[in-house]
TORKOL-4160 file (C-alpha; in steps of 0.2 Angstrom, whole numbers, padded with zeros to 4 digits, m for minus):
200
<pt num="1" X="0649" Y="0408" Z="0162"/>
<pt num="2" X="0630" Y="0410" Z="0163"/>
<pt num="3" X="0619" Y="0408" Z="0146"/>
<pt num="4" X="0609" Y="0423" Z="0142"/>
<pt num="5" X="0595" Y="0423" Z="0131"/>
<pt num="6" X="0598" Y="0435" Z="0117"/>
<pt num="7" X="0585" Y="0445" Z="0106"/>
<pt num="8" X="0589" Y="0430" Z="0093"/>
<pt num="9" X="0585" Y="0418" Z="0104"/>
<pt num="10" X="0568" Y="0424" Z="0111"/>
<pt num="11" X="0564" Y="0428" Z="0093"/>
<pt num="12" X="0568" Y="0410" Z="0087"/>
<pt num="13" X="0559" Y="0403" Z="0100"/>
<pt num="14" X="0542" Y="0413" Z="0097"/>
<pt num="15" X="0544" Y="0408" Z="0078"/>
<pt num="16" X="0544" Y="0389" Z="0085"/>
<pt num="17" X="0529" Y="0391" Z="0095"/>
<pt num="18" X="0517" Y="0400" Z="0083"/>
<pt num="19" X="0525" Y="0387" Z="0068"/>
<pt num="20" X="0519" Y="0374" Z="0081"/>
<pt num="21" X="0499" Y="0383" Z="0083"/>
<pt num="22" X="0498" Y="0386" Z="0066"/>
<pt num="23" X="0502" Y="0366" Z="0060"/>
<pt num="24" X="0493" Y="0358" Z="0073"/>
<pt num="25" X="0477" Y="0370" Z="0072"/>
<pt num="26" X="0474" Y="0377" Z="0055"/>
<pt num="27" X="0469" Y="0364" Z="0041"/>
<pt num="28" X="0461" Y="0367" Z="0024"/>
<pt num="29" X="0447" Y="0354" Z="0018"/>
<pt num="30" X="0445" Y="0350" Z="m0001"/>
<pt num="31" X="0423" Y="0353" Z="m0006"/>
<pt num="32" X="0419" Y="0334" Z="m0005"/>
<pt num="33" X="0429" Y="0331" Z="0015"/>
<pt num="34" X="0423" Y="0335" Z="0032"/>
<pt num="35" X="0432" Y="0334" Z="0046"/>
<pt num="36" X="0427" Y="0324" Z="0062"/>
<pt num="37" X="0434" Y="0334" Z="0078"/>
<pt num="38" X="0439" Y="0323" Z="0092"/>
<pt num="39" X="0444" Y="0335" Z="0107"/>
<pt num="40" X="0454" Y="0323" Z="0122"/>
<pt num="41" X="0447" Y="0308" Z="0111"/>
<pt num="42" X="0430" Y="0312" Z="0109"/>
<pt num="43" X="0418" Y="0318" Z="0095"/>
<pt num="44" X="0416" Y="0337" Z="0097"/>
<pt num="45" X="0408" Y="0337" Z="0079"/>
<pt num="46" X="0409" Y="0340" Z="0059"/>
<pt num="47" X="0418" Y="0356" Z="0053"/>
<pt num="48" X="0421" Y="0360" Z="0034"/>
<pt num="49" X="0425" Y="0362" Z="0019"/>
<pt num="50" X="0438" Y="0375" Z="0017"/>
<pt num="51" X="0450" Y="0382" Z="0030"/>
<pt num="52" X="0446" Y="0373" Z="0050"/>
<pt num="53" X="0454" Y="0381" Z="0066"/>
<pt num="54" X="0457" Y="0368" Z="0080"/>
<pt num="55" X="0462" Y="0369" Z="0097"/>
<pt num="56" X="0482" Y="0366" Z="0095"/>
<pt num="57" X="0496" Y="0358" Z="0103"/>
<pt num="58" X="0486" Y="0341" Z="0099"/>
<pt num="59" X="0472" Y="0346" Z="0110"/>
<pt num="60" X="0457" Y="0344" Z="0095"/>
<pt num="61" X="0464" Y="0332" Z="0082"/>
<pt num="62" X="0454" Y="0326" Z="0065"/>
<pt num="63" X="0446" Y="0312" Z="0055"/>
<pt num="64" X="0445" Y="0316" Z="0037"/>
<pt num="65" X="0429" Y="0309" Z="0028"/>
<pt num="66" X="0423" Y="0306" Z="0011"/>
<pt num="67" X="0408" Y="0314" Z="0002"/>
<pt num="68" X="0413" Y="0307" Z="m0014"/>
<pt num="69" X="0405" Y="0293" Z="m0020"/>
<pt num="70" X="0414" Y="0277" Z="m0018"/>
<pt num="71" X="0413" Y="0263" Z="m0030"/>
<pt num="72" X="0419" Y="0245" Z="m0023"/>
<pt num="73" X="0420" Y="0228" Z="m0028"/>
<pt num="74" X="0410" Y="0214" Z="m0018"/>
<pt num="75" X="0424" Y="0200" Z="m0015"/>
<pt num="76" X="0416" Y="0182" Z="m0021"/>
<pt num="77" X="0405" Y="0174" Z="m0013"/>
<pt num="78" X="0394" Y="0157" Z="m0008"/>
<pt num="79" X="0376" Y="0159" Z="m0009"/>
<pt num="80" X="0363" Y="0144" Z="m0007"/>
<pt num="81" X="0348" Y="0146" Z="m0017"/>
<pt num="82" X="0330" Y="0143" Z="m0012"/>
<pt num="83" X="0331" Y="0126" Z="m0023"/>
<pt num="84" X="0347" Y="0122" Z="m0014"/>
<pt num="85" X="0359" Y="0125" Z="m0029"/>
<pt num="86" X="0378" Y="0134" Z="m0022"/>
<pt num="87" X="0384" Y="0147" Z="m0031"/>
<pt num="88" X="0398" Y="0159" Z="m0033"/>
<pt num="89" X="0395" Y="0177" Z="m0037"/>
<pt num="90" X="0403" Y="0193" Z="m0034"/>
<pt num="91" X="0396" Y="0210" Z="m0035"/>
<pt num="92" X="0398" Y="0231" Z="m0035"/>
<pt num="93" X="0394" Y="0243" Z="m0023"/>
<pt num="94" X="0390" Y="0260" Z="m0028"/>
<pt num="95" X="0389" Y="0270" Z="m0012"/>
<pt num="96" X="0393" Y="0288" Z="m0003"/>
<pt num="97" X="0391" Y="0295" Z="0015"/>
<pt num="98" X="0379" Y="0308" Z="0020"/>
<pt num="99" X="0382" Y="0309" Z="0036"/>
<pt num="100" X="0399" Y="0310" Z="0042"/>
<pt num="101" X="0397" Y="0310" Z="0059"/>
<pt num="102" X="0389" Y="0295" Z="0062"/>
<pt num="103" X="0399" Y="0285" Z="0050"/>
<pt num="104" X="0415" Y="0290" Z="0064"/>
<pt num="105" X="0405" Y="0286" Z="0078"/>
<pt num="106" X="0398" Y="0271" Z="0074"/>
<pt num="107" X="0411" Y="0263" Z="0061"/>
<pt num="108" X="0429" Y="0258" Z="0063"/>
<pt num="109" X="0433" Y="0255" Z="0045"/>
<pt num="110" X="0419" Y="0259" Z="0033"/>
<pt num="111" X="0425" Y="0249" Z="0018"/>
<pt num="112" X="0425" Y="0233" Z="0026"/>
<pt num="113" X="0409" Y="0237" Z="0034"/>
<pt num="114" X="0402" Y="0241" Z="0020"/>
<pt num="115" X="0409" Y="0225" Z="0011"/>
<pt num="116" X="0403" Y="0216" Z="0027"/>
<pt num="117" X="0384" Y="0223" Z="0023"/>
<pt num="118" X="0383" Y="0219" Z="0006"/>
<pt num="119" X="0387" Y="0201" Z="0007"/>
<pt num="120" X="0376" Y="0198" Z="0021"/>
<pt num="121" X="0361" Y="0207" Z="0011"/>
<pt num="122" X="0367" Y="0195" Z="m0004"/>
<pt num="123" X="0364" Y="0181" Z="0005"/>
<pt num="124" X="0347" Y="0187" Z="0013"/>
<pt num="125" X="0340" Y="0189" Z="m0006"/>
<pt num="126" X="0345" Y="0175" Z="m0012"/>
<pt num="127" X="0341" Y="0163" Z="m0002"/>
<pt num="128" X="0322" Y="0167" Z="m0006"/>
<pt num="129" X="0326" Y="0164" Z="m0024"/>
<pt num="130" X="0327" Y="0150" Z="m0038"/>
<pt num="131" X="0343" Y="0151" Z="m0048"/>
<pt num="132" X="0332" Y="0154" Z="m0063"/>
<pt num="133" X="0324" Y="0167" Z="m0055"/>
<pt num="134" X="0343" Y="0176" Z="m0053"/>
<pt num="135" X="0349" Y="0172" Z="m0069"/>
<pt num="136" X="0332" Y="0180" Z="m0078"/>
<pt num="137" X="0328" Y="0195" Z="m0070"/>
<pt num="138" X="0344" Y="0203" Z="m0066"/>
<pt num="139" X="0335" Y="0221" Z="m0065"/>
<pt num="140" X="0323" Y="0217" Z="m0052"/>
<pt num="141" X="0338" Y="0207" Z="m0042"/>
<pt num="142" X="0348" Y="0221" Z="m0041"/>
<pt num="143" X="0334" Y="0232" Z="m0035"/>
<pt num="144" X="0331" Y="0219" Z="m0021"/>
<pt num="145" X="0349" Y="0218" Z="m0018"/>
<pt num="146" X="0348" Y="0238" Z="m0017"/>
<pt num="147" X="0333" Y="0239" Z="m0005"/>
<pt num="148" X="0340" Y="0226" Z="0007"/>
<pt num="149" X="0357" Y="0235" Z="0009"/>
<pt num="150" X="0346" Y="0253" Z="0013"/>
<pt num="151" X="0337" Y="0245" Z="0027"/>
<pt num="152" X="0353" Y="0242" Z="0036"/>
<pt num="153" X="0364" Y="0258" Z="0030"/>
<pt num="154" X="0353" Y="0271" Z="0030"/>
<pt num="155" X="0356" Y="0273" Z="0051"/>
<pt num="156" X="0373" Y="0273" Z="0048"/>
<pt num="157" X="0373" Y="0288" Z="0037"/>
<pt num="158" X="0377" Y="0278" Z="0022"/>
<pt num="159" X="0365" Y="0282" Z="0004"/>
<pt num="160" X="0367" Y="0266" Z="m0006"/>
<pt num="161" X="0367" Y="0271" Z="m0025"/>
<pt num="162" X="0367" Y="0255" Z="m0032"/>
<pt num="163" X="0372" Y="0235" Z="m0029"/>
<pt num="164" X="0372" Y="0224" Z="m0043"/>
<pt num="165" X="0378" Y="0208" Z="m0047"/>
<pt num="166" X="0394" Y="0206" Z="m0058"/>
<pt num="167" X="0396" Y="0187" Z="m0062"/>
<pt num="168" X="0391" Y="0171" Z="m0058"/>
<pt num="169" X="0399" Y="0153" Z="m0056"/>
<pt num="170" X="0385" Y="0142" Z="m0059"/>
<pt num="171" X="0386" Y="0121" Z="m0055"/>
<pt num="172" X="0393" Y="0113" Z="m0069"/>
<pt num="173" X="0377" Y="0099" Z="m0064"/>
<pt num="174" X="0364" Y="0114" Z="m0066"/>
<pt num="175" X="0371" Y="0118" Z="m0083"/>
<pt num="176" X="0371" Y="0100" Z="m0088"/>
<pt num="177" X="0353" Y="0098" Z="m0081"/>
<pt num="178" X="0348" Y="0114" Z="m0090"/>
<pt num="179" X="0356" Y="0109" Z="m0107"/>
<pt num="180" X="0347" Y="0092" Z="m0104"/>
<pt num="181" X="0331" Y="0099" Z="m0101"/>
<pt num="182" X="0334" Y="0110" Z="m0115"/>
<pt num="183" X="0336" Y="0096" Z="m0127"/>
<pt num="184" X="0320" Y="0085" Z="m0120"/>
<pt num="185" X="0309" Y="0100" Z="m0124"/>
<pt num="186" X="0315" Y="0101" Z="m0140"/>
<pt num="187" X="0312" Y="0083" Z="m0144"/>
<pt num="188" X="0296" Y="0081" Z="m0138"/>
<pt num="189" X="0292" Y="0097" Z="m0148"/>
<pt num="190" X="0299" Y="0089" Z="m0163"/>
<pt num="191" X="0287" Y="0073" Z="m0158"/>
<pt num="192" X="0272" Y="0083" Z="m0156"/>
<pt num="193" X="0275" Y="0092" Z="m0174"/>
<pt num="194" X="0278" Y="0075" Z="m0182"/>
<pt num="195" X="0263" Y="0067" Z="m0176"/>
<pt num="196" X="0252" Y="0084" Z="m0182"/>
<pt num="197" X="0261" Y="0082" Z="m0200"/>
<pt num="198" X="0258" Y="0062" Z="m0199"/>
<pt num="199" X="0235" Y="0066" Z="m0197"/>
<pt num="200" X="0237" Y="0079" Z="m0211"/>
């Protein structure tokens, strides 16, 4: 008994194929994403935001990116001062991309790039400064911080907002030694008053 195909059939079988096109060629991008369009594996470029035809049957495929902007912790760590003092500190990175297609292009994952960056600018800053100088002018340290990060970011289609620092761990010595000095000044403050009291 031969099979034969019916009206059904052929029916059935063209709903399958155009299901098929439509999933693996029509998407719909939210306002803030852009899709990265890889055809056979390689960039073909940036479509979006809104409704996005590709090539189907898996012939053009996507990378979502996004425009948002992103806000990420630094993870902790060292940092050797100018006067030689370790410290522990961690940070926040306020950051968004502007140009998808290089951030596909050029980076794998971008949060651990990004991470990789900022810690590496961290510990380019700091090591030209004293451990008073960070703990005093937190404002201009951050805008260093900030201005480090651009230099390397800015080719990767990356616009830093903002990196500032969010704790310290400071030596229990350096404390001891500040609190030290503290007290030294305050006695030979005292000394000096006294000895203007005792000629009056």
């Amino acid at each position: 008994m031969q099979f034969q195909l019916q009206p059904t059939h052929i029916f059935l079988l063209i709903a399958v194929a155009i299901i098929i096109v439509i999933k693996t060629s029509l998407r719909v991008l939210k306002g803030h994403e852009r899709a990265a369009i890889f055809r056979f594996g390689r960039f073909a470029g940036i479509r979006g935001p809104g409704p996005i035809l590709m090539i189907p049957l898996w012939i053009e495929q996507m990378q979502r990116v996004n425009l948002l902007v992103v806000t990420n912790n630094v993870s902790v760590i060292e940092v050797i001062t100018k006067d030689n003092i370790t410290i522990s500190l961690n940070a926040v990175l306020t950051f968004r991309v502007t140009e998808p297609d290089k951030v596909v292009v050029v980076i794998g994952d971008l949060d651990f790039a990004i991470g990789q960056i900022a810690q590496s600018s961290i510990r380019s800053v700091v090591k030209h400064l004293d451990l008073d100088e960070l703990v005093s002018d937190r404002d201009n340290l951050d805008q260093k911080l900030k201005n480090e990060l651009d230099k390397h970011c800015e080719s990767l289609g990356i616009e830093v907002i903002a990196l500032k620092f969010k704790d310290f761990d400071i030596p229990d010595e350096y404390i001891v030694k500040q609190q030290f000095d503290t007290s030294r000044q305050l006695a030979t403050l005292q000394e000096q008053q006294n000895k203007t009291q005792d000629k009056t």
